[in-house]
Structure formats: C-alpha cells, structure tokens
N, C-alpha and C positions, 0 to 999 in steps of 0.2 A: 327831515331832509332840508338842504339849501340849495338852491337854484342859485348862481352866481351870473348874470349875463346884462352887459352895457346896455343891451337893444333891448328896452323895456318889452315889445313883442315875444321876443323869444322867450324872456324870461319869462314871464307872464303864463307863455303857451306849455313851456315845458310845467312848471309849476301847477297848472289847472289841470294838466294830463297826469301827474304823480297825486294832484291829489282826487281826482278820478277814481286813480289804482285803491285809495283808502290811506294815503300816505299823508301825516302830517306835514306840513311845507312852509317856509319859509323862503322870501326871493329877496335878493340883494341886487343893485343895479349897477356896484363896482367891487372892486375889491377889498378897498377902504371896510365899506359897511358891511360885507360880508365876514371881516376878521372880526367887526364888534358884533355882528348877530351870531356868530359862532362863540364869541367866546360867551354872551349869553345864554344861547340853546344848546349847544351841545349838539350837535345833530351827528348821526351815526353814518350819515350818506352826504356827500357835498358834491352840485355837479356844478362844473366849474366852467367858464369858458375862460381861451388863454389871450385874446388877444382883448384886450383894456387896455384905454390909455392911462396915465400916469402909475399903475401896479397892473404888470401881467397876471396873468392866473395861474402862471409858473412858480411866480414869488409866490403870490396871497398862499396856494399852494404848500410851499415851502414854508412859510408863516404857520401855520393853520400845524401841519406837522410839528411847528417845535411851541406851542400852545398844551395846556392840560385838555388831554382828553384827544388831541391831534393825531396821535400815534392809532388810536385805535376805531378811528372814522375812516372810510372809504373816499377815496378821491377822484371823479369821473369827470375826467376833461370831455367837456361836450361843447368840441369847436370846428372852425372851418378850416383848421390847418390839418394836412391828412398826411402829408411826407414823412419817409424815415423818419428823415433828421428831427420835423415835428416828431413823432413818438418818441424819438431817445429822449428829446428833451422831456418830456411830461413822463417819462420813467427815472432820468436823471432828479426830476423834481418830486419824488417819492408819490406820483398819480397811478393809481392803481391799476384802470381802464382808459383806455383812448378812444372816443369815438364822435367818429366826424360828422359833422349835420351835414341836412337832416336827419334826423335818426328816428327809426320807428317806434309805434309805442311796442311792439313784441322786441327789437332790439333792447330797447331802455329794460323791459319786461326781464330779461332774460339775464342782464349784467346784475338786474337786482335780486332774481334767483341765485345768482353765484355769487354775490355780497352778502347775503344770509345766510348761501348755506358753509361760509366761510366760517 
C-alpha cells in the first residue's frame, strides 16, 4: 500500500495504522514522490490525499492511472474535502472511494474488505 499525504503526521499515522492491520506500506509526502514510489512498488491500494500543493492528488491520481500497473490499483482519496462537487471530482479522476478525515480504522477496515473482495 501507499499513503500519499503533505502533513507528514497524517501520513505517518495512516501508514503505522495499515501497517498494524499487517499491510505492507509505503508513505510519500507529495505527489511528485509518490508517482516515483509507485512506479517502483507497485502497490495494489494507494491512499491519496487531494489537496497538495504544486500536484493535486486528483492529477498524481490521474498519473498513477495512465502508469503500468495503474489500471488495476485501488485509489482511496483520503481527504478533507467532503462536497459533492469534491466527490465528482475524485470520480471524474478514476479514485475509486472517497473518504473524508478523519476516518476510522473500521471505516479504512472495511473500504479494504471491498478492495479485495473486488
């Protein structure tokens, strides 16, 4: 998995809680280095957050989809934007799940139940 999030806290916290779960993790603190640590690992689950400065997590997002191996990783925008409009976009940008922090570890728990049993 990849944690994607500017606020090295967050990132950090989601990452140490996935790999809790027994999840191998990976954390990136923009979106820049999360397209090169994707295109090295591979990761089958990417949780994104959308609001970075100089690359949204809409683009990296968007990137990350037209990458080998893009197409068939999981994309879990996990941000502070909650609005419609936020979710058209983060569907418009081929993200799978939308979900707004905080988010619990049985919320996270449960997106990744129905990521796998996809």
């Amino acid at each position: 998995m990849l944690v994607v999030d500017d606020h090295a806290d967050a990132a950090e916290g989601v990452g140490a809680l996935l790999s809790a779960m027994g999840h191998r993790v990976r954390v990136a603190y923009d979106a820049r280095q999360a397209l090169e640590i994707f295109r090295a690992f591979h990761p089958q689950v990417v949780f994104m957050d959308l609001d970075m400065p100089e690359m949204t997590g809409l683009e990296a997002a968007a990137r990350i989809r037209l990458m080998h191996g893009g197409t068939a990783c999981a994309i879990i925008a996990l941000t502070g934007w909650g609005s419609d409009a936020h979710r058209r976009l983060s569907r418009d940008a081929s993200i799978d799940y939308h979900v707004v922090k905080p988010a619990s570890a049985e919320k996270l728990q449960g997106i990744l139940r129905r990521v796998h049993a996809a």
